[in-house]
C-alpha positions in Angstrom: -6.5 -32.7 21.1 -7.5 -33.5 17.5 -8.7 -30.6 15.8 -11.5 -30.9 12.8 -11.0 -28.9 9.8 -14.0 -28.5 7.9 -13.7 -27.7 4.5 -17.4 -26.8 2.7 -16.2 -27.0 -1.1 -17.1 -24.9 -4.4 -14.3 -23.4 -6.3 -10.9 -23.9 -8.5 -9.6 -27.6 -8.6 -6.3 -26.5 -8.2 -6.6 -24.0 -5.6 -9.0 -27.3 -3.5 -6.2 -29.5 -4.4 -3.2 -27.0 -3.0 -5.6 -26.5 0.3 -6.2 -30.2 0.9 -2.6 -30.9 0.9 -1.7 -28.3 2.8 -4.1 -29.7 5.9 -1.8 -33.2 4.7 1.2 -31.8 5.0 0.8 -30.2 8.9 3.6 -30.6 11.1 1.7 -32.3 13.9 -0.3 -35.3 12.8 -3.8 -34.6 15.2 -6.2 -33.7 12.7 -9.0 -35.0 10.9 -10.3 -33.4 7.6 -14.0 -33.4 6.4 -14.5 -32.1 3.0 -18.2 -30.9 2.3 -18.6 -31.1 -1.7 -21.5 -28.6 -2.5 -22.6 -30.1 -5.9 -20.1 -28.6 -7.7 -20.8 -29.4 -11.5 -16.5 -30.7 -12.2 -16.6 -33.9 -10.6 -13.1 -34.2 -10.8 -11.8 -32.3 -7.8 -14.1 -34.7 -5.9 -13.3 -38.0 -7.3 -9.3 -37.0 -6.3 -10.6 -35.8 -3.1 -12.5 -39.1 -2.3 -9.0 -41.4 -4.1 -7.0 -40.2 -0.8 -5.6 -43.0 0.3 -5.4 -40.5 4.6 -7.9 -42.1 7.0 -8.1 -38.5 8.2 -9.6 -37.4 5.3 -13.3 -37.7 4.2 -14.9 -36.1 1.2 -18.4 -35.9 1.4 -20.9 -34.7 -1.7 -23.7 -33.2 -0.9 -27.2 -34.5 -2.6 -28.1 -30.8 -3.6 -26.8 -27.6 -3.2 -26.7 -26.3 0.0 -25.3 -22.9 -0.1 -22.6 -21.8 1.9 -24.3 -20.6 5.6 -26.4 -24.0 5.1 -23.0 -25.6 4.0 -21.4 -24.1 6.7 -24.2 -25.6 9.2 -23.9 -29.0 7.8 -20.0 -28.8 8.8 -20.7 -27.5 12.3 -23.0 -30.7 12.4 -20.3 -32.9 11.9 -17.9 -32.1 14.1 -16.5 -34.7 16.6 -13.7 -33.0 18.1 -13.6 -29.8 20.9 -12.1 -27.3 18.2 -12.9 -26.8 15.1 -11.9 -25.0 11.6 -14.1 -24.3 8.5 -11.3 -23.9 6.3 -11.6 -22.2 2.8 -11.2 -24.4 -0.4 -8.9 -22.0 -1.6 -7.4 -20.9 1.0 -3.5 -22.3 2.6 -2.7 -23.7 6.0 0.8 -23.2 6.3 2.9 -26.5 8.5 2.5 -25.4 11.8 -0.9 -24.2 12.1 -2.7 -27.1 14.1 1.0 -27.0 16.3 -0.1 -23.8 16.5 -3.6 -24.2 17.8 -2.4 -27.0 20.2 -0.1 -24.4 21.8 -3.1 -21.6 22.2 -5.7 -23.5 23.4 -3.1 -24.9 25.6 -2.3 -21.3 27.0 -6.1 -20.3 27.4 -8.5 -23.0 28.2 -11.2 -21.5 28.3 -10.8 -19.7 24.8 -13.9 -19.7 22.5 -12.3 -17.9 19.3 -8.7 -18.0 18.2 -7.1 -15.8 15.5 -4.1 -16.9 14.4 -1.9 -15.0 12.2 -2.5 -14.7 8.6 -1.3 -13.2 5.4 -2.9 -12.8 2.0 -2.2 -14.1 -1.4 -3.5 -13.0 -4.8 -5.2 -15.6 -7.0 -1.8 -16.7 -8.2 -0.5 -17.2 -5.1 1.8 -14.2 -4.4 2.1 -12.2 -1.6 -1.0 -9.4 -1.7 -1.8 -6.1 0.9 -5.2 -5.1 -1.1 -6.7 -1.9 0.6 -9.1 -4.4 2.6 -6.8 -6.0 4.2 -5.0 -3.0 4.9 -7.6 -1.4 6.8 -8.2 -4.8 8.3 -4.4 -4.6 9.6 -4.9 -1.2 11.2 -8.3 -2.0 13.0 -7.0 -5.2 14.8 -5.7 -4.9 18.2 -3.0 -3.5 19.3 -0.4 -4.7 21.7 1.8 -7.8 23.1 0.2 -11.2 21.2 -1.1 -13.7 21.9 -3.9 -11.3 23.5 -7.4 -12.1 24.8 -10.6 -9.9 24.5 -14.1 -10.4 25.7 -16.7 -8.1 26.8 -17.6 -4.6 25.6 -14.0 -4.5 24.4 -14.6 -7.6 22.1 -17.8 -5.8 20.7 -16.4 -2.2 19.8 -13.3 -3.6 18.0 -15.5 -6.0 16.3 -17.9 -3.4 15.1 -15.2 -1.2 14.8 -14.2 -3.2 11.3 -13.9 -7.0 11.3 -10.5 -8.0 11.2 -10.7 -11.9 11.6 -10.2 -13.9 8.7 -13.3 -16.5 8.8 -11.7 -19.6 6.9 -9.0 -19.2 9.1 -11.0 -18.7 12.7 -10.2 -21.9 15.5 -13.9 -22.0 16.9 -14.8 -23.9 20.2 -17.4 -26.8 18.9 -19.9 -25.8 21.6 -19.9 -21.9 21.1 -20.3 -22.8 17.2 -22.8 -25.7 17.3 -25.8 -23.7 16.9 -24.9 -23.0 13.4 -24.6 -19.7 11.5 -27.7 -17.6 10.0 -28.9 -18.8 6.8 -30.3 -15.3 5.7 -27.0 -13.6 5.3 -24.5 -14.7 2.9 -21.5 -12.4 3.5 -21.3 -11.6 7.3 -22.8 -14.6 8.8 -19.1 -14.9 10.5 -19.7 -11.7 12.0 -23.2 -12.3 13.2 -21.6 -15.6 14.9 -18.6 -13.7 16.5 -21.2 -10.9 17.9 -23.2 -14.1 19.5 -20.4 -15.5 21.2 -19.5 -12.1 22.5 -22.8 -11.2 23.9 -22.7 -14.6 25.4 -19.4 -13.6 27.5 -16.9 -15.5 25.0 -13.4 -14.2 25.3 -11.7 -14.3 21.3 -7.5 -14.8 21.2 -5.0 -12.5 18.3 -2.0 -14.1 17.3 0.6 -12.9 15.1 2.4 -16.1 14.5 1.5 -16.7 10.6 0.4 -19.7 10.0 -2.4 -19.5 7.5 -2.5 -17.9 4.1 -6.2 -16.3 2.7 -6.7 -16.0 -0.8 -8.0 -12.5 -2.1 -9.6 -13.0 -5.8 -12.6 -11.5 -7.8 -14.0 -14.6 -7.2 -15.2 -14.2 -3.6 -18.5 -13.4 -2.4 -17.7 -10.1 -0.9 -16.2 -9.3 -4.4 -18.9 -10.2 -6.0 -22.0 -8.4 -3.7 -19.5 -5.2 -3.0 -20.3 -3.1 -6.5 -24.3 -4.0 -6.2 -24.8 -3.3 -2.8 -26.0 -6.7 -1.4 -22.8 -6.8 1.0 -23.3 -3.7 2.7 -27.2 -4.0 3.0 -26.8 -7.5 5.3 -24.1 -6.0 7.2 -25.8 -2.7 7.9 -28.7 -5.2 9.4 -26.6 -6.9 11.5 -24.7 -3.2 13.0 -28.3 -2.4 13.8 -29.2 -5.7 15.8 -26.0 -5.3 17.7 -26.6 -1.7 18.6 -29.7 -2.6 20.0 -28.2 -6.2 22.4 -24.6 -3.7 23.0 -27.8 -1.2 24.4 -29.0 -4.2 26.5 -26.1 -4.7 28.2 -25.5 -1.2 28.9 -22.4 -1.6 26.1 -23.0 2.2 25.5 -19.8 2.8 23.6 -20.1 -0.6 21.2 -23.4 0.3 20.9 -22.4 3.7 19.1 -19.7 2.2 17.0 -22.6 -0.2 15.5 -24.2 2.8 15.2 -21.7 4.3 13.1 -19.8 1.9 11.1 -18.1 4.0 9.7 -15.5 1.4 8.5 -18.4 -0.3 6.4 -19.6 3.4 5.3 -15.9 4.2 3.8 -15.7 0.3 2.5 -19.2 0.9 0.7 -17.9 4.5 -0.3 -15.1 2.6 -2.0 -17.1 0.4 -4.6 -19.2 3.2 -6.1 -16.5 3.3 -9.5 -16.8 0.2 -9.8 -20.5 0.0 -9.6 -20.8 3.2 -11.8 -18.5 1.6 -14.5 -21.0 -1.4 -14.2 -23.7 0.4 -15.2 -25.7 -0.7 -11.8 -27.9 2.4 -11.2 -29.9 0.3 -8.6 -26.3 -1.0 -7.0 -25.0 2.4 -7.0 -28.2 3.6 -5.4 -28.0 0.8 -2.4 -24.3 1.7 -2.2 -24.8 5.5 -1.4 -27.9 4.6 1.1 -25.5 2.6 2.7 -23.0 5.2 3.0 -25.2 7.7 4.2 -26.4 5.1 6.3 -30.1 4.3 5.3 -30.1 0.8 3.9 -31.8 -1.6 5.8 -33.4 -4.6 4.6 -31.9 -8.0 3.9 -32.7 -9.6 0.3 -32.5 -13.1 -0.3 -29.8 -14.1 -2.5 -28.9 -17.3 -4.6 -26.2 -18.7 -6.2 -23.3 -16.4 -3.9 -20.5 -18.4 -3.3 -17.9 -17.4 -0.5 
C-alpha cells in the first residue's frame, strides 16, 4: 500500500525543508510525495524542492495562487494511491508514521479517517502544550487505542471540540475526493470530517506518536482568532450540522452543535488580545460569537493555514 503525502506549500524555507526530509527519511520506503507550490514569492525553497534527486518526490508550482481549500482540492485531485495525507509544510512526520499507517489500515479495512498520535512543537521546534491543545487533549476520546468511532458518537465528540490534527489526518482517497469547501478557510477539515460522518464513515485514534504539528503565530487560526473571522465560519458550519444531526434523528449531536460551547470558551479566550489590538469590530464578532449570534461567513483573502 503506497500512501500519497500531499504537501500544499506556503511558509518558512526551513521549516518546508525539515518537513520534506522528514517524509525522506520514513522507515518504510512506500510513499510517494507531491509538493503543491502555491506561488510563494522565495523561489528558493522550490528550486531545492524540485533539485531532489527521490523519484518519489514531485514539486509542483502552481501558475497562480490558489489558496489553501483550493490548494487543498488540487492535492485531493492528484492522488493515485487508496490513502492519502495533506501534510503541513511546517509540520514533522516522525520515522515510523507511514509503518504506522500500513499497520492501521491493515487492522481496520474499511477505515475512512485515521488519527494517529501527535505532539506539538513551538516554532523553534521544542516540545509545546499551548492551552489549545490542551483542551484538544481532554476532548479526544477516551479509552483502549487504536479505537474506532462512527455514527452519532463520531458527530458529538466532533462537535464536542475538534481534536484531530488536519496536516496530520490519513484520509481514504474516495471519502476525500470530492474536495473540501472553498468558502471556509479555517474549518474546512471539520466540515469534511462531519461529511464523512453523516455518510456512515467510521474515523480511527491512535496514541502511538508519530507526527509532530507545529503551533506558531503564523497559522491561520492564529491569525483569524483575535478578529473574529475563525469563529464566524465555524459557528456556520455547528449550525449546518445541527440541522443534518436533526435529520438523522442524532438528537444529542445535534444539541452539542447547538451549543459549542468549546468554540464559545475558545472565542471567550481571544477577546485581550483583540482588545489590545485595538479591533472594536473583532471584539464585537468575538462576543457575538460567544453569546452565540454570529452567523455569516465573509470571504477572506490572503489567509494562509
Amino acid at each position: 500500500m503506497t500512501l500519497d503525502i500531499m504537501m500544499p506549500f506556503y511558509g518558512r524555507f526551513d521549516h518546508f525543508r525539515e518537513a520534506v526530509l522528514s517524509v525522506i527519511a520514513q522507515s518504510d520506503p512506500d510513499w510517494r510525495l507531491t509538493i503543491l507550490d502555491d506561488v510563494y514569492p522565495d523561489t528558493a525553497p522550490g528550486e531545492w524542492a524540485a533539485a531532489i534527486e527521490d523519484e518519489r518526490v514531485t514539486y509542483l508550482r502552481n501558475e497562480m495562487n490558489l489558496r489553501p481549500s483550493r490548494n487543498y482540492n488540487k492535492a485531493v485531485s492528484l492522488v493515485s494511491n487508496s490513502f492519502v495525507v495533506i501534510m503541513g509544510c511546517d509540520d514533522v512526520m516522525l520515522p515510523g508514521f507511514v509503518a504506522r499507517a500500513r499497520e492501521l489500515i491493515a487492522r481496520f479495512p474499511d477505515v475512512d479517517i485515521i488519527q494517529p498520535g501527535v505532539s506539538v512543537v513551538d516554532e523553534n521546534g521544542t516540545n509545546s502544550r499551548p492551552l489549545a491543545d490542551t483542551v484538544k487533549s481532554w476532548l479526544a476520546p477516551r479509552g483502549p487505542k487504536p479505537l474506532s468511532l462512527q455514527g452519532e458518537a463520531l458527530a458529538a465528540s466532533l462537535l464536542r471540540g475538534n481534536w484531530t490534527y488536519f496536516p496530520s489526518l490519513i484520509w481514504r482517497s474516495s471519502s476525500v475526493a470530492s474536495g473540501f469547501r472553498t468558502d471556509l478557510d479555517v474549518v474546512q477539515d471539520l466540515a469534511k470530517l462531519m461529511e464523512i460522518t453523516f455518510d456512515g464513515g467510521a474515523l480511527v485514534v491512535d496514541d502511538t506518536i508519530v507526527f509532530q504539528y507545529r503551533r506558531h503565530s503564523g497559522s491561520v487560526s492564529a491569525v483569524t482568532g483575535p478578529d473574529g473571522t475563525k469563529f464566524v465560519q465555524e459557528r456556520a458550519v455547528f449550525e449546518e450540522c445541527a440541522t443534518a444531526c436533526e435529520d438523522l434523528g442524532w438528537k444529542r449531536a445535534a444539541r452539542v452543535a447547538r451549543r459549542h460551547l468549546s468554540s464559545r470558551l475558545n472565542a471567550l479566550t481571544e477577546v485581550p488580545a483583540s482588545l489590545r489590538s485595538g479591533d472594536s469590530a473583532g471584539r464585537v464578532s468575538l462576543l457575538r460569537h460567544v453569546l452565540g449570534r454570529s452567523t455569516t461567513v465573509p470571504s477572506r483573502s490572503g489567509a494562509r493555514r
